[in-house]
C-alpha positions, 0 to 999 in steps of 0.5 A, a space after each residue: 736919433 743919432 745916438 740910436 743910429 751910432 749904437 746901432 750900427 756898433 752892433 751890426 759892425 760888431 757881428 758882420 765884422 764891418 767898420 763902424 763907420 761905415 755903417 754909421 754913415 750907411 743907417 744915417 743916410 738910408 734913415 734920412 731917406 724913409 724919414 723927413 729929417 726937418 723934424 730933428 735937424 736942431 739935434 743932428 746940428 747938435 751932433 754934427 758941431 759940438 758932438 763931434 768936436 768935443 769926440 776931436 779933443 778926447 783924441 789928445 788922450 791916445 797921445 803922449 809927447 813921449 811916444 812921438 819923441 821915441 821915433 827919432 828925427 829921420 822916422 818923423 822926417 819920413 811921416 811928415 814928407 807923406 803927410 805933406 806929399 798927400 795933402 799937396 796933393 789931395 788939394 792939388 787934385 780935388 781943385 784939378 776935379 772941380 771941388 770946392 775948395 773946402 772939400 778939397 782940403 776935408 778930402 786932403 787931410 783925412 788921407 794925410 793925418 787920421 781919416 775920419 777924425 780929420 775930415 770932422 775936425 777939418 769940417 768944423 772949422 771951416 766958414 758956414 759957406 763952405 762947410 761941405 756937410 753931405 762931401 764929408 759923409 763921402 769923405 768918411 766913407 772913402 777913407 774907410 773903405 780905401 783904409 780897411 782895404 790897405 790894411 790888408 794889402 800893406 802889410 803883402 807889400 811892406 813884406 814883398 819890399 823887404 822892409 825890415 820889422 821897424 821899417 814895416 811899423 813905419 810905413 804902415 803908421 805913415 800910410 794907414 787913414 785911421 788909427 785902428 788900421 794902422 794898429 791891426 795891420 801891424 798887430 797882424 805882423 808882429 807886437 813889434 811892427 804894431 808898437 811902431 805902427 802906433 807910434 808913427 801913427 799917433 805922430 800923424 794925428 798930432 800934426 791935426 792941430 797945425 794942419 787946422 790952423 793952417 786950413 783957417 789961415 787959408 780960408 782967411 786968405 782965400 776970402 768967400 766969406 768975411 772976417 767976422 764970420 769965420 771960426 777962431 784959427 785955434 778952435 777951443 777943441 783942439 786946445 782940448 786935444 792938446 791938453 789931453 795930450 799933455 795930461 797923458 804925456 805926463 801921467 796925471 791922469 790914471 791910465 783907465 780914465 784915459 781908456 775911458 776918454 779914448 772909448 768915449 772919443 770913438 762913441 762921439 764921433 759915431 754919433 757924428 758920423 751918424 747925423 752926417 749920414 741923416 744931412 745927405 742928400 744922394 743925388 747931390 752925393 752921385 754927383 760929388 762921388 767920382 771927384 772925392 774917389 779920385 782926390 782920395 785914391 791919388 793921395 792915398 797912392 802918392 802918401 805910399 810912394 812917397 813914404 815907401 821911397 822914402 824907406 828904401 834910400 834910407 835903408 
C-alpha cells in the first residue's frame, strides 16, 4: 500500500506540478483515515525502517569528496555556521514550545542539513520511546512546503542583496531544505549559480552522518531509555552513505549506475514519506502543528541571516 500511495502521488505531483512529498504525506494520511491501518502496520513498519534507511545510504551516491573540496575553506566555513546556527536553534525553539526532545532535534536538522532525508535519518535512529513517527510526517510537510516557498523568494533576495553569481550559489545551497530546491532555485538564475548551488548543497548533506551520530550521543546522555535499547552511534546506513560517497568520489561506479542509485534514493524515501502519512493520527497532529511551524520558521530564518551576513562581511 505504501509503495501504490508513493507511485501515486509521482504522478499527481507530476501533473499538478506539486511536490512529491508532499502529496505522498497527504494520500498517506487521508488513506489512514477511510482504512483501519492495523490491517497493514507489519509492512508500513517495513517501509518506515528499513525502506527508509536504505533510500538514506543510496543518497552517498549524489555526493563526491571532489565537489565538497572545490568549495574552498571560507564556502564551507559559511555553510557550517548556518548549518550549526539553524540546529542550535531548531532545538533551542522546539524545547522553549514544549516538544519532545526527539522531535526537536528531527525538526532541527531537516531545516540544517537536507529537509526530508534528515528528518527520516534522524527518526531512525533514535530510541523506540522517542521516535516521534506522526511529528515527523509534519516535520516533512513543514520543511516541503516552507522549502518550495524560499525557492521562489531566495533568489528575489539574493538578487535585491547584490550578491555576486558565486555568492548567490552559496547562499541558496546553504539555506535551501532539499536538494531539488536548491538545484532549481539556482538553476532558474544561471548554469552557474546552479553548479554552486549543488555544490554547497551537497556539503550539507554530508555533515548528515555526524550530526547523527552526535544526536545518538545526546540521547545517551540524556537517559529516558537504557543503554541496551538504543540504536548503535554509527548506524549500518550511513556506513552505506558514505561508501556510496566514496565509490562515486572516485568513479568506481559508471556514472548511470549512480543515476540509477540517486532515482531509486528518491522512490525509497516516497515509500517512506507515504507509510508515515498512513501512522498519523490527526488530531494528535492539530496538536503538535503549531509548535514545529514555529521551530521550523525560526530556524529557517535564523539559517538565511546567519549565512546571508555571513556573505555580506565577506564580501
Amino acid at each position: 500500500m505504501a509503495v501504490t500511495i508513493a507511485a501515486a502521488a509521482r504522478e499527481i505531483a507530476t501533473m499538478a506540478a506539486l511536490p512529491p512529498l508532499v502529496v505522498a504525506l497527504g494520500l498517506g494520511m487521508l488513506f489512514a483515515g477511510v482504512v483501519n491501518v492495523d490491517q497493514v502496520t507489519p509492512g508500513v513498519t517495513m517501509a518506515t525502517r528499513p525502506i527508509l534507511r536504505f533510500g538514506v545510504a543510496l543518497l552517498g551516491a549524489q555526493l563526491t569528496f571532489g565537489q565538497l573540496a572545490a568549495l574552498g575553506a571560507p564556502v564551507a566555513a559559511i555553510a557550517i555556521a548556518g548549518l550549526a546556527a539553524a540546529l542550535a536553534t531548531g532545538l533551542l525553539v522546539g524545547r522553549w514550545m514544549g516538544l519532545p526532545r526527539g522531535l526537536a532535534a528531527v525538526a532541527a536538522a531537516a531545516v540544517a542539513v537536507c529537509g526530508a532525508s534528515a528528518a527520516l535519518a534522524i527518526a531512525a535512529v533514535l530510541p523506540a520511546r522517542e521516535r516521534p513517527e506522526e511529528g515527523t510526517a509534519t516535520v516533512i510537510a513543514g520543511v516541503t512546503v516552507i522549502g518550495s516557498a524560499a525557492m521562489l523568494v531566495y533568489p528575489v533576495v539574493a538578487q535585491a542583496m547584490g550578491f555576486s553569481a558565486q555568492a548567490m550559489g552559496v547562499f541558496l545551497g546553504a539555506t535551501l531544505h532539499e536538494v531539488a530546491q536548491a538545484v532549481g532555485a539556482g538553476v532558474t538564475v544561471s548554469n552557474e549559480v546552479g553548479g554552486v548551488a549543488t555544490a554547497v548543497k551537497l556539503l550539507r548533506v554530508a555533515c548528515l552522518t555526524p550530526i547523527v551520530i552526535l544526536v545518538g550521543i545526546m540521547m545517551r546522555r540524556g537517559g529516558g531509555t537504557a543503554l541496551g535499547s538504543m540504536p548503535p552511534i554509527v548506524p549500518g546506513f550511513l556506513l552505506g552513505f558514505f561508501l556510496l560517497a566514496g565509490l562515486a568520489s572516485y568513479a568506481i561506479l559508471p556514472p548511470a549506475f549512480l543515476i540509477l542509485l540517486s532515482e531509486l534514493s528518491r522512490l525509497c524515501l516516497l515509500v517512506a514519506i507515504a507509510a508515515l502519512g498512513m501512522k498519523v493520527s490527526l488530531p494528535r497532529l492539530a496538536a503538535a502543528g503549531s509548535g514545529l511551524l514555529v521551530t521550523i520558521s525560526a530556524a529557517s530564518l535564523v539559517l538565511a541571516a546567519v549565512v546571508g551576513g555571513l556573505l555580506l562581511v565577506s564580501g
